[in-house]
C-alpha positions, 0 to 999 in steps of 0.5 A: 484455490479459487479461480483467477479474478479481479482482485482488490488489493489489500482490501478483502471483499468479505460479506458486509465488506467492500467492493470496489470500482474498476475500469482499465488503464490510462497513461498519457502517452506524451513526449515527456522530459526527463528528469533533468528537464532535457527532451525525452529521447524520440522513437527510434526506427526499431519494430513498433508493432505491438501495443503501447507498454510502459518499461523501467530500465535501470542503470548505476545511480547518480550521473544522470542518463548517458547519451548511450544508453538514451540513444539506445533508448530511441533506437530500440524504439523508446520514449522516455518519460521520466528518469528518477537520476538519483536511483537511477529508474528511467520510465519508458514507453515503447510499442516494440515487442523487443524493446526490453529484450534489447535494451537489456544487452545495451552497456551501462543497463542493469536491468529492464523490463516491461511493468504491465501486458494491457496497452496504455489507451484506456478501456470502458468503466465497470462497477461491480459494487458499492461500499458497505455505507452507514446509514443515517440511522446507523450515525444517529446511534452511534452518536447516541453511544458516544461519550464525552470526548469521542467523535460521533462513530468511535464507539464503533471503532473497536481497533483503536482500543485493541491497540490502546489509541484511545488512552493515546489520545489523552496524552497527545493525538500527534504532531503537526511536524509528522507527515504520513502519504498514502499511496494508494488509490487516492485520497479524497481531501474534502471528507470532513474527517480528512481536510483538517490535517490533509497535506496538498504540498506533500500530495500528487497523482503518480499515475503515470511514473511521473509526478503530477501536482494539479490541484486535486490530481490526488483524488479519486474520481467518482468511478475509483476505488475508495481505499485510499481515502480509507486508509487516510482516515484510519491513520489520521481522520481529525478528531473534530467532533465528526465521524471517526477518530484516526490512530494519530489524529493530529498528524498531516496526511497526504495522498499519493495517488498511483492506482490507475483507474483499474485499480493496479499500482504498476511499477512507475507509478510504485517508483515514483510514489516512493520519489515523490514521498522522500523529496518531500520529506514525509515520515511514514508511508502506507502502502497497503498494495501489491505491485502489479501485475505479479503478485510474486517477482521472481528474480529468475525472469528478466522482467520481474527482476527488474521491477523489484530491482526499481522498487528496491531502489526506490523505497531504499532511497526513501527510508535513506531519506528519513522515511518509514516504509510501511506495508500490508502482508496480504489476504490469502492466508499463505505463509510466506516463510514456506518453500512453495507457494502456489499462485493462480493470478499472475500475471493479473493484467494477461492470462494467469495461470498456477504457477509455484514459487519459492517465496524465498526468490519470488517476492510480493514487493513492497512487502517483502523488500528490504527495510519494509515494516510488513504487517498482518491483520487480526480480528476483534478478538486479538487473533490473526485474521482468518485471511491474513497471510503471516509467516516467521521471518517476514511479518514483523507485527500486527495490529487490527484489520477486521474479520468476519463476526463469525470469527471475531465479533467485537464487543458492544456497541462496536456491531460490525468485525471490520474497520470503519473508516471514511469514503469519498463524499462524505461517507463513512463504510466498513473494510477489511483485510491487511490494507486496514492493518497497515494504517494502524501500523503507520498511525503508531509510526507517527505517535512514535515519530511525533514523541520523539522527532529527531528519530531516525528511520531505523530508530522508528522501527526499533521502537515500533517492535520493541513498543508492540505487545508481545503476542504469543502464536495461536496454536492450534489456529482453528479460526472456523471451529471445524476442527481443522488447523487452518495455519501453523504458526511458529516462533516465540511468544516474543516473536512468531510467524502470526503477529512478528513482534506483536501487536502495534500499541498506541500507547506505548508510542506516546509514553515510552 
């Protein structure tokens, strides 16, 4: 187990892999209005000593925030910033170190907790490292590669034959009617593989828990991660005769933006991004991330349960909704269907330390929520990935997130083991990890809601598993050939812990 460091999400730093900004959080601490368009409750009298923290106090659905629990609010020494009335979240900032402690024995809240332990004032920018860009010599040969019909750069793109998109795409690349929103980091709408069929209505920065539609708010700046606007193009880049081809590129893509510029997607921002995707009627949404700052939540701990309770609610609306939620596994090849789990990160905003946790009770949400679509990644050779985390029970399918050419080297002309994809400014890169897993997933979501449109979000998933092709467990896994198992797969052929259901198919999608 390797020491606590920054992590990038759902991205794996690998050698000729990604390294990505950071630069510590910002949430405009403003009075804001509540949902219903009321002033945000004052501070109140009580201790406002301690830093500036962002909370969700959860209470019944439907009826808005009552005047209790809105002036408890205040005198427990809260600022409303947004209350979501239909799941019943409000998003709070207070400066009392008891703040949760003290709404939670209020009448009429279920749940409370702070989302975060840095202050909301933001910190210094630091760059670690750059993308893994292609060069202009590298473009000028993939195109020289390329065939009647292919953007310059698919013959790189390994993955989409490894799920059949490229015969998809002879029949139909998807419909203007389907809609995917990433949240992520944010999408960079000018590429020139994205513009084409980038969705502005659908799109908005939820940074702060609270919707923000200003013209470009989506964007990541210069300064933030690219992985958003990867896993954009890799679901819907346009085939347009420039860079790559997405696995459903005639699809909308919109970006909804709630990494801070740190790289962490808290809970508000998680909430709100779920919010903002079902009230605009979005299909299928991409959520390659874990929400910080505990990679598990265990509904043990006041706190952590009551993000997971926020998230549940959140994403449950949104599938009630007609959306398709879709989400990464993640990279440490754990098992998530074992008993224990050791993890060194969390919380990964404070002072981590080892803990154990039964993933049974402790969840890395959104992936392990109810309803979820989890995905695991595999390599150029159809196997799972060397860092994929799987587990019986709770992958439910597979499809290309890269690895290392060590392992899985791609057939000629593709030269590189991981996903390419476009960055901001015009660029194009390699990534991998589940984060790129994820998009292939949601790009066949789309081809499935695009074949059939009056498709309900349950009916989606089912033909998602049903379509997917059956993968059976890699056994022994030795995936470094040293002669040790590096994991124990168990399940079926027809489904595993390694691949759930199978690998995801394209085809199958358009066809079927």
């Amino acid at each position: 187990m390797t020491a606590p460091q920054p992590r990038y999400r759902r991205a794996l730093v690998i050698p000729v892999g990604m390294a990505m900004a950071t630069a510590l959080a910002f949430l405009p601490n403003v009075t804001a209005s509540a949902a219903d368009g009321t002033s945000a409750a004052v501070t109140g009298t009580a201790a406002t000593d301690g830093p500036s923290l962002s909370y969700v106090v959860n209470v019944p659905p439907g009826h808005g925030v009552s005047a209790h629990v809105k002036k408890a609010i205040a005198e427990a020494g809260g600022s409303v910033v947004i209350a979501y009335d239909r799941i019943g979240v409000i998003v709070v900032h207070s400066s009392n170190p008891d703040f949760a402690k003290e709404i939670r024995t209020v009448h009429g809240v279920d749940s409370a907790g702070a989302t975060r332990h840095t202050p909301l004032p933001a910190q210094s920018t630091t760059d670690v490292g750059t993308p893994k860009v292609l060069s202009a010599a590298e473009v000028a040969a993939a195109d020289a590669q390329a065939t009647a019909g292919q953007d310059p750069l698919e013959p790189l793109q390994w993955d989409l034959p490894a799920i059949n998109a490229d015969k998809a795409h002879e029949k139909t690349l998807g419909s203007r009617d389907v809609t995917v929103a990433v949240i992520d980091t944010g999408v960079d709408d000018t590429h020139p593989d994205i513009a084409p069929n980038f969705d502005r209505a659908a799109s908005a920065n939820c940074v702060s828990g609270k919707p923000d539609t200003t013209d470009g708010a989506w964007r990541p700046s210069a300064a933030e991660s690219p992985h958003g606007t990867h896993v954009a193009g890799e679901i819907a880049a346009a085939k347009n005769g420039v860079g790559v081809t997405g696995v459903a590129p005639g699809v909308r893509v919109a970006g909804i933006k709630v990494a801070n510029p740190d790289g962490y997607f808290y809970t508000e921002a998680v909430v709100c991004g779920f919010m903002w995707a079902a009230e605009h009627h979005v299909d299928v949404t991409n959520n390659s991330y874990y929400t910080d700052p505990w990679y598990f939540n265990c509904a043990d701990d006041p706190d952590q349960k009551a993000l997971v309770d926020a998230i549940t609610r959140a994403s449950r609306y949104a599938e009630k909704k007609g959306t398709v939620n879709v989400a990464a596994a993640g990279n440490e090849n754990y098992d998530l269907a074992s008993d224990s789990i050791t993890d060194p990160v969390s919380p990964n905003d404070g002072t981590p330390s080892d803990r154990v946790v039964d993933p049974h009770k402790c969840f890395d949400i959104p992936t392990q929520l109810p309803g979820v679509v989890t995905v695991a990644a595999t390599g150029a050779k159809g196997l799972k990935s060397s860092f994929s985390n799987y587990g019986l029970g709770v992958v439910d399918i597979a499809a290309p997130g890269g690895d290392s050419t060590a392992y899985q080297r791609p057939q000629p002309p593709a030269t590189s083991g991981l996903i390419l994809g476009p960055l901001p400014g015009g660029r194009w890169g390699y990534m991998a990890g589940t984060s790129m897993a994820t998009p292939h997933v949601v790009g066949v979501a789309a081809l499935i809601k695009s074949t059939h449109p009056h498709a309900p979000a349950a009916l989606v998933k089912a033909l998602l598993y049903a379509e997917a092709n059956p993968t059976p467990c890699t056994d022994p896994y030795d995936i470094n050939g040293d002669g040790k198992v590096d994991a124990v797969c168990e399940g079926s052929k027809n489904y595993n812990g390694f691949y759930g259901w199978g690998t995801a198919d394209a085809l199958a999608a358009v066809t079927k």
